[in-house]
Backbone as CSV, one residue per row, in Angstrom:
resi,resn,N_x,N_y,N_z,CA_x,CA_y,CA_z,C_x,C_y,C_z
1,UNK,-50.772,-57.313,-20.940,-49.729,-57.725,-20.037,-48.816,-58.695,-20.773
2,UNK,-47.459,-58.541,-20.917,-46.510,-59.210,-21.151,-46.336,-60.737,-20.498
3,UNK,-46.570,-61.994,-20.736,-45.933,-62.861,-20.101,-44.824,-63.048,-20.105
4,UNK,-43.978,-63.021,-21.361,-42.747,-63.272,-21.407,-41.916,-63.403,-22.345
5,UNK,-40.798,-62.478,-22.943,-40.295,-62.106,-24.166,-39.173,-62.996,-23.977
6,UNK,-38.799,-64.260,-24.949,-38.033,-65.090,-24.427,-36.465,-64.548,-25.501
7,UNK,-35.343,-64.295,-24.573,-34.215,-63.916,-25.629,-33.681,-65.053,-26.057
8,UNK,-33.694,-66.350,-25.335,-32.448,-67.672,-25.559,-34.013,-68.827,-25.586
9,UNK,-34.050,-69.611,-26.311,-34.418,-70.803,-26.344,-33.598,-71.778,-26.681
10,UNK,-33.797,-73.136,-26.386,-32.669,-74.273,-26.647,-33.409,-75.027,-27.563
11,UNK,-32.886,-75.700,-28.154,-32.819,-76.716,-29.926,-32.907,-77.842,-28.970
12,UNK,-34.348,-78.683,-29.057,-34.257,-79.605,-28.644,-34.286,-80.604,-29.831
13,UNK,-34.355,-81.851,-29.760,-34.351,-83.138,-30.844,-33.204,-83.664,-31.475
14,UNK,-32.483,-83.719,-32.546,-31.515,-83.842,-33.289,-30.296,-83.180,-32.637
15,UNK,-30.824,-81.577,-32.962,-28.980,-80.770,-32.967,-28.870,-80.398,-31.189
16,UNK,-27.692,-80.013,-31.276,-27.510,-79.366,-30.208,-28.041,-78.018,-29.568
17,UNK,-27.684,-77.665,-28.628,-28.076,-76.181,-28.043,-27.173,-75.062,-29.334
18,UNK,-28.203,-74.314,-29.714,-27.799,-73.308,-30.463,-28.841,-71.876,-30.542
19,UNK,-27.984,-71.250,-31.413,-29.026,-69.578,-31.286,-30.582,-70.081,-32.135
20,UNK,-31.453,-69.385,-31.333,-32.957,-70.046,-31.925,-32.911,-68.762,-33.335
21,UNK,-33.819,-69.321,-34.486,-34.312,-68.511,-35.354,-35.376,-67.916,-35.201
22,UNK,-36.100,-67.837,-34.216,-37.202,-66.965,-33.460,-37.269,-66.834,-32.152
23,UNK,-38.434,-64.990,-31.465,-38.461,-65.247,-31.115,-40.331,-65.162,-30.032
24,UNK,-40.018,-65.273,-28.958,-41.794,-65.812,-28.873,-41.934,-64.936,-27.677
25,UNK,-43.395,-63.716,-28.114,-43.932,-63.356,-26.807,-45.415,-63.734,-26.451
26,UNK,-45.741,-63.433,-25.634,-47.293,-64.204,-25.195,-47.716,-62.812,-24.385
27,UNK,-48.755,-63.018,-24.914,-49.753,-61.640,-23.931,-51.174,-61.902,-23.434
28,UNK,-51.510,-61.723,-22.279,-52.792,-62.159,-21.939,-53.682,-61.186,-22.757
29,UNK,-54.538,-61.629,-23.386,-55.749,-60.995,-23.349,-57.296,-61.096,-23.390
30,UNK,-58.162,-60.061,-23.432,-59.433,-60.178,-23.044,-60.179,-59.545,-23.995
31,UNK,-61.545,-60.435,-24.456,-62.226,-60.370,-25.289,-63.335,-59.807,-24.617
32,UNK,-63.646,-58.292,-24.746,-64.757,-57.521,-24.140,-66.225,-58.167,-24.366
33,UNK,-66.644,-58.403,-25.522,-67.965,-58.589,-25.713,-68.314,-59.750,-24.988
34,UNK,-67.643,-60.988,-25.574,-68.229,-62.150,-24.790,-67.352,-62.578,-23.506
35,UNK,-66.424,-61.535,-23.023,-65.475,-61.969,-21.866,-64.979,-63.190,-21.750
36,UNK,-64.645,-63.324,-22.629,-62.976,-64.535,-22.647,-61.788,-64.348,-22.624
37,UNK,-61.105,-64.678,-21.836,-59.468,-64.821,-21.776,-59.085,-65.481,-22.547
38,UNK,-58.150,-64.843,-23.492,-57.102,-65.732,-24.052,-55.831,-65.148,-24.143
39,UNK,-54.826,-65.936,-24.610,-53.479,-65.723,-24.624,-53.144,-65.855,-26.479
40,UNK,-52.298,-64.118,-26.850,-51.975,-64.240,-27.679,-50.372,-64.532,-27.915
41,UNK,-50.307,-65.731,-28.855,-48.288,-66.006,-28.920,-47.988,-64.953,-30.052
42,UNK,-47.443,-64.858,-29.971,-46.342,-63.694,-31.246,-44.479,-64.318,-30.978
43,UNK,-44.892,-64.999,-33.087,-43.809,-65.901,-33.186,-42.505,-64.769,-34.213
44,UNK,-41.603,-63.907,-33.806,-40.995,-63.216,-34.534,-39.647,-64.162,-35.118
45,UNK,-39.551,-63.665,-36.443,-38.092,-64.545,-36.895,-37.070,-63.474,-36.952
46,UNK,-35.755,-64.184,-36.812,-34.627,-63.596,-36.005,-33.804,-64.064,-37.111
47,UNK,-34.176,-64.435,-38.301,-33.396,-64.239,-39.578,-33.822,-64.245,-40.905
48,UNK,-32.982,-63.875,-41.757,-33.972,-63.657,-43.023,-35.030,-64.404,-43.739
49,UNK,-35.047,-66.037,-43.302,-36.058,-66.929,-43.659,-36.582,-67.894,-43.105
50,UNK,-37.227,-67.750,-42.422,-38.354,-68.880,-41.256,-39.134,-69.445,-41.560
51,UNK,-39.710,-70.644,-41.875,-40.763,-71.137,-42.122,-40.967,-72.267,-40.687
52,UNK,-42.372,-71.932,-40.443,-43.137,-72.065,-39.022,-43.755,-73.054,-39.432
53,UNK,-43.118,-74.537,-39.012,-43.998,-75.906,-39.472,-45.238,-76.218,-38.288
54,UNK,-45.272,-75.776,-37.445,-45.869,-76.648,-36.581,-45.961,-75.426,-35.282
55,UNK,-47.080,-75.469,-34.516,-46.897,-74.569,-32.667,-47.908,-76.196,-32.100
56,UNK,-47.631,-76.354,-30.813,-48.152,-77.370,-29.871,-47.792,-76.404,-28.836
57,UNK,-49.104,-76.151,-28.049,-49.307,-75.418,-26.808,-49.611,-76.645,-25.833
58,UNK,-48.981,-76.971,-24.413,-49.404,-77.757,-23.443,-49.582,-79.422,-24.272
59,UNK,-48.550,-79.402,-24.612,-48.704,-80.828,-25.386,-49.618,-81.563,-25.807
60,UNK,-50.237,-80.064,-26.957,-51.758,-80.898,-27.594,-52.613,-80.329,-26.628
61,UNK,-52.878,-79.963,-25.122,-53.830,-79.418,-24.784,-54.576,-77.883,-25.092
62,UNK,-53.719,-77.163,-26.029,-54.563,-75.562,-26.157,-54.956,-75.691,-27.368
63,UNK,-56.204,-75.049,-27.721,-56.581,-75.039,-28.642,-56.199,-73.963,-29.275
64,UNK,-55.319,-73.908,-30.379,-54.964,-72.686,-31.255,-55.606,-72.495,-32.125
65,UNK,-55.639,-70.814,-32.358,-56.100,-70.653,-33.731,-55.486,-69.564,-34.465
66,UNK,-55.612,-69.949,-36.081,-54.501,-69.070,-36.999,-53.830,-70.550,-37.027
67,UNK,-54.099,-71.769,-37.493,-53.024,-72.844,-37.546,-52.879,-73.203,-38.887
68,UNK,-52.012,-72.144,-40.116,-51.980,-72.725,-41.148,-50.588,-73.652,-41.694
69,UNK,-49.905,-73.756,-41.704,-49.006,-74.473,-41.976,-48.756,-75.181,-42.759
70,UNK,-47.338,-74.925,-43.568,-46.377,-74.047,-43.107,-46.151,-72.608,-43.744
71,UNK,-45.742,-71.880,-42.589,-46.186,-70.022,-42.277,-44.698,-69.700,-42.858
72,UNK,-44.592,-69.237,-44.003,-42.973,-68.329,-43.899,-43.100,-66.723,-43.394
73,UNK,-41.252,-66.502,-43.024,-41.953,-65.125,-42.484,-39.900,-64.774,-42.956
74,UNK,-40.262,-63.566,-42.980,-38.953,-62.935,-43.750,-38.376,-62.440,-42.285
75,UNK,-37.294,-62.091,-42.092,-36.946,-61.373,-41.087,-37.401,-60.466,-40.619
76,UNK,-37.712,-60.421,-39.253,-38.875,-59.454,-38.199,-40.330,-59.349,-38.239
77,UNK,-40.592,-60.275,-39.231,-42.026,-60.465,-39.637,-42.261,-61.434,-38.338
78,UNK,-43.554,-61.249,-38.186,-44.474,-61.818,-37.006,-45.331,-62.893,-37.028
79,UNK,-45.584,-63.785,-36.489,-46.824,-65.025,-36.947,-47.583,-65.047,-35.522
80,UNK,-48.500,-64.901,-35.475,-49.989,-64.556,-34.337,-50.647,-65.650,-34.222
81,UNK,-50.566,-65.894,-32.963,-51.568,-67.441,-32.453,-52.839,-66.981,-31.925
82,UNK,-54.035,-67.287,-31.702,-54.187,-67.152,-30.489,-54.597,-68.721,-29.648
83,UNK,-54.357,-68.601,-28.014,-54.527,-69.522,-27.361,-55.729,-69.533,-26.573
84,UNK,-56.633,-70.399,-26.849,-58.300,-70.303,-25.891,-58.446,-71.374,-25.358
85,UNK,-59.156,-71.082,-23.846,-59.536,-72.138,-22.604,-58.131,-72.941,-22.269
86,UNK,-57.229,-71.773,-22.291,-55.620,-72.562,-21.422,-54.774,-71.539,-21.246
87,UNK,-53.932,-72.194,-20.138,-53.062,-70.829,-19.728,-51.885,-72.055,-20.195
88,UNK,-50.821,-71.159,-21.244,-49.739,-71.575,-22.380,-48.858,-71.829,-20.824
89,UNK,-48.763,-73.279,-20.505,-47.231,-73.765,-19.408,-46.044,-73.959,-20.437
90,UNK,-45.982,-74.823,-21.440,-45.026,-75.124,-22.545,-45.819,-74.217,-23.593
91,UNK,-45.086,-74.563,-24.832,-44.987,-74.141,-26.094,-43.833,-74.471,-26.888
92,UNK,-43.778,-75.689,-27.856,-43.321,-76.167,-28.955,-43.558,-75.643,-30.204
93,UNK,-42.137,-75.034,-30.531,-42.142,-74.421,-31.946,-41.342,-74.980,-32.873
94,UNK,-42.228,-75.938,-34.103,-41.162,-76.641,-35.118,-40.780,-75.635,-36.251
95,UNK,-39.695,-75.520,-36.490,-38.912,-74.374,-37.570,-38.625,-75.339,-38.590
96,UNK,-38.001,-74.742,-39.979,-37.025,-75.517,-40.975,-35.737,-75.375,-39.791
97,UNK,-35.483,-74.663,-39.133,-34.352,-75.220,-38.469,-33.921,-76.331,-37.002
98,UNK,-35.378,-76.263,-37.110,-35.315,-77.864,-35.867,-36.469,-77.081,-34.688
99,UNK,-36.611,-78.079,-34.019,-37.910,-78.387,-32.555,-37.346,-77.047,-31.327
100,UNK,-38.234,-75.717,-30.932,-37.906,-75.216,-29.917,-38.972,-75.381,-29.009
101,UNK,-38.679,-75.448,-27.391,-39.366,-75.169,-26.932,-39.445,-74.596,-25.597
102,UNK,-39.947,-74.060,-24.785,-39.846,-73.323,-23.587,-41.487,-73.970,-22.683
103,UNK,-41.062,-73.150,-21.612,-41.473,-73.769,-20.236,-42.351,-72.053,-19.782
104,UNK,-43.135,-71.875,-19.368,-43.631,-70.915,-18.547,-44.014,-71.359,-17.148
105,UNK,-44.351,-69.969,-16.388,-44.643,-70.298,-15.297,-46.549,-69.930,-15.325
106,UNK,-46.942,-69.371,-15.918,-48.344,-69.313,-16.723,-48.768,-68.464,-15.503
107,UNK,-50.177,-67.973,-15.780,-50.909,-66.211,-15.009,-51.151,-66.853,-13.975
108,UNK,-50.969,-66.314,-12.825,-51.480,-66.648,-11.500,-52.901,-65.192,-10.893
């Protein structure tokens, strides 16, 4: 299941509102054997050179994993989180091009 394919994010910190260099989908999923929910992020870059300093899920509350940093990714290349024991409300993504972040309304 899709949570949410975000087209516009806003540049928070320093610069102003501008076009983001990625972008971010989240998908619930479920781990058959030991039945756990988790949520996978999928961080796509939206130009030819991204480097992925930093993800903060729930401000420090989700535990991610895949956290190496810092991740480069060439254009349309993908960077894979996954999120365990939390349903993703925020998500902070630090770029070489500055702080994004978005808001969900998380699985009901």
């Amino acid at each position: 299941m899709n949570k949410l394919i975000i087209s516009a994010l806003c540049l928070t910190g320093l610069t102003a509102c501008s076009e983001p260099n990625i972008s971010i989908s989240i998908y619930e999923k479920h781990e058959p054997i030991l039945g756990i929910r988790y949520e996978e992020i999928w961080i796509k870059a939206l130009e030819d050179e991204v480097t992925i300093n930093g993800v903060v899920g729930n401000r420090g509350g989700c535990r991610m994993q895949n956290k190496s940093y810092p991740h480069k990714l060439a254009f349309g290349e993908v960077f894979i989180l996954g999120a365990y024991e939390c349903d993703v409300l925020e998500l902070e993504v630090t770029t070489n091009t500055g702080d994004w972040a978005e808001t969900y309304d998380g699985y009901k």
